[in-house]
C-alpha positions as CSV (number, residue, x, y, z in Angstrom):
1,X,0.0,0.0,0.0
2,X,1.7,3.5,-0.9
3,X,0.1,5.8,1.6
4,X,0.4,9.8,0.9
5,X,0.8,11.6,4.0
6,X,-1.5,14.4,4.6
7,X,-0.2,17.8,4.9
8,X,-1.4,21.2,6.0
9,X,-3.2,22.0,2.6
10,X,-4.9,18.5,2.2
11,X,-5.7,18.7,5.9
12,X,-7.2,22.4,5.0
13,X,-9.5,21.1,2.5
14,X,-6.8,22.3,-0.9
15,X,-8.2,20.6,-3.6
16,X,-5.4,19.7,-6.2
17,X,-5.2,21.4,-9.5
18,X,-5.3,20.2,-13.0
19,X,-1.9,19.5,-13.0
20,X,-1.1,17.0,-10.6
21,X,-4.5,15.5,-10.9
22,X,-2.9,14.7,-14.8
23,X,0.0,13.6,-13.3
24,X,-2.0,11.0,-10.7
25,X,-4.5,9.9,-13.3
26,X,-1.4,8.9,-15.2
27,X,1.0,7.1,-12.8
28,X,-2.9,5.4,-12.1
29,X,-3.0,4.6,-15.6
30,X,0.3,2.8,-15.8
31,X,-0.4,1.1,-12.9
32,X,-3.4,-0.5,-15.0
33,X,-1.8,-0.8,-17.7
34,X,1.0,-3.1,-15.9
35,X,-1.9,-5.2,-14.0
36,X,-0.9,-4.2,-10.4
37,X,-3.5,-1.4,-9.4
38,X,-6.2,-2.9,-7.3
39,X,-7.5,0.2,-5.4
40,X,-6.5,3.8,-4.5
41,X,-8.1,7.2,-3.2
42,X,-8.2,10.5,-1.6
43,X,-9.7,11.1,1.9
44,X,-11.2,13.8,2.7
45,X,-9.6,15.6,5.6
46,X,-9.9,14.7,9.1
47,X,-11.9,17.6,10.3
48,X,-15.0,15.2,8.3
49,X,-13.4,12.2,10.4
50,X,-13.7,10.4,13.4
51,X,-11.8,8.2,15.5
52,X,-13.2,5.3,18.2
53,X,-11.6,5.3,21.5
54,X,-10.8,1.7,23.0
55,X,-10.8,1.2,26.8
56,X,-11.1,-2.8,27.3
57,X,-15.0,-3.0,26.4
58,X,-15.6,0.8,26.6
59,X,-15.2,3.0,23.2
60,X,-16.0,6.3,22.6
61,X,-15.8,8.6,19.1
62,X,-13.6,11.4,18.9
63,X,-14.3,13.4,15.9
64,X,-11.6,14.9,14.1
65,X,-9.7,17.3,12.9
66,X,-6.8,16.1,14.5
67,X,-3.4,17.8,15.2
68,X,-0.9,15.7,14.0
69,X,-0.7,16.3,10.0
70,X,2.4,14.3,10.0
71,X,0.3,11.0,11.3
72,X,-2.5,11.2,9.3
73,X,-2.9,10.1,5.6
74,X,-4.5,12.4,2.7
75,X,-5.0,9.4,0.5
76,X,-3.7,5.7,-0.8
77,X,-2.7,3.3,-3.7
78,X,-2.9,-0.7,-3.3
79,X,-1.3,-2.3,-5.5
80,X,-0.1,-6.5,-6.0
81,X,3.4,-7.1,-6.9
82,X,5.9,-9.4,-6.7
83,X,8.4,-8.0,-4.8
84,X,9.9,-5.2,-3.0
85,X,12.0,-4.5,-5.0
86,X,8.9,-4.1,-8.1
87,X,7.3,-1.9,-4.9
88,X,10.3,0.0,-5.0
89,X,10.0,1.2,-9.0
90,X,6.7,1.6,-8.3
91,X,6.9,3.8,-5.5
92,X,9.3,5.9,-6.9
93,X,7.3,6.8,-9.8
94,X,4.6,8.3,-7.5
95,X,4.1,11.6,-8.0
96,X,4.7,14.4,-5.7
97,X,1.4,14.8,-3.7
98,X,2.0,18.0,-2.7
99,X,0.2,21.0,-3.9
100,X,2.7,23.3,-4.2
101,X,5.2,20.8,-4.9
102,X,6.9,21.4,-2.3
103,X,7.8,18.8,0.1
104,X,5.7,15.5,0.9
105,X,6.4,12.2,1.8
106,X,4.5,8.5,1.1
107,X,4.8,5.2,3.1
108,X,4.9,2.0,1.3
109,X,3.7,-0.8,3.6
110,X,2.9,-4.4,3.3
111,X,-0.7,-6.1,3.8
112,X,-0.6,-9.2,5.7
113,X,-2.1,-12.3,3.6
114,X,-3.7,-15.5,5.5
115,X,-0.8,-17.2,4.5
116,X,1.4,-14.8,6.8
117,X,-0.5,-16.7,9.8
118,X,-0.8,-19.9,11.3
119,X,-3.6,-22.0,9.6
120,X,-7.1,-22.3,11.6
121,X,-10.5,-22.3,11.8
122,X,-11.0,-18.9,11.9
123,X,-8.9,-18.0,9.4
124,X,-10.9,-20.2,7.1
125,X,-13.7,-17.9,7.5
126,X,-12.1,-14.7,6.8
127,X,-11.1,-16.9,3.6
128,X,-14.6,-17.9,2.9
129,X,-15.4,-14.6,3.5
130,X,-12.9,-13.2,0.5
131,X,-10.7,-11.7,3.1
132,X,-7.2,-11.5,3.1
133,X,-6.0,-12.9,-0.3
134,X,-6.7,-16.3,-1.8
């Protein structure tokens, strides 16, 4: 997953011009083109958000925004390839999120897949469910 970190102008509610929306649509396109996209959007700001508190069994909802810029995310990209090192081109193709093309930052992590646990019942469902990879 290549996460784009939000920054003060996503988190304000910028919208991003023609330009780099030309630019996204085609890194997306490659992506298609190269059979690896399987998801990716923008997120509205964290002022629309919410967050849900855990305390053992108690929870409670926090609604956004929230301070932090650096530790939120303004948007995302899934893709499926082989390798890191295939995530690695990839990533580096991204284009700069940032509005004013100034500075910005993504973070590339890995999903875990069913096959990253130990087998069981209950992984079975999430399985049967469509969860989690094949």
């Amino acid at each position: 997953m290549i996460i784009v970190k939000a920054t003060k102008d996503s988190e304000a509610g910028v919208m991003p011009g023609e330009a780099l929306l030309a630019e996204m649509a085609a890194y997306h396109e490659e992506l298609i083109k190269a059979g690896v996209l399987l998801d990716g959007s923008g997120l509205q700001p964290s002022a629309k958000g919410w967050r849900i508190r855990y305390d053992g069994d108690k929870r409670s909802v926090i609604d956004g925004p929230f301070a932090e810029t650096k530790e939120l995310i303004a948007g995302y990209t899934l893709i499926q390839v082989a390798s890191r090192e295939e995530a690695i081109e990839w990533a580096r193709r991204f284009p700069n999120p940032s509005i004013d093309r100034g500075r910005a930052e993504i973070e590339i992590r890995q999903l875990f897949e069913l096959e990253d646990f130990e087998p069981s019942e209950t992984l079975e469902r999430f399985r049967d469910m469509g969860i989690g990879g094949e």
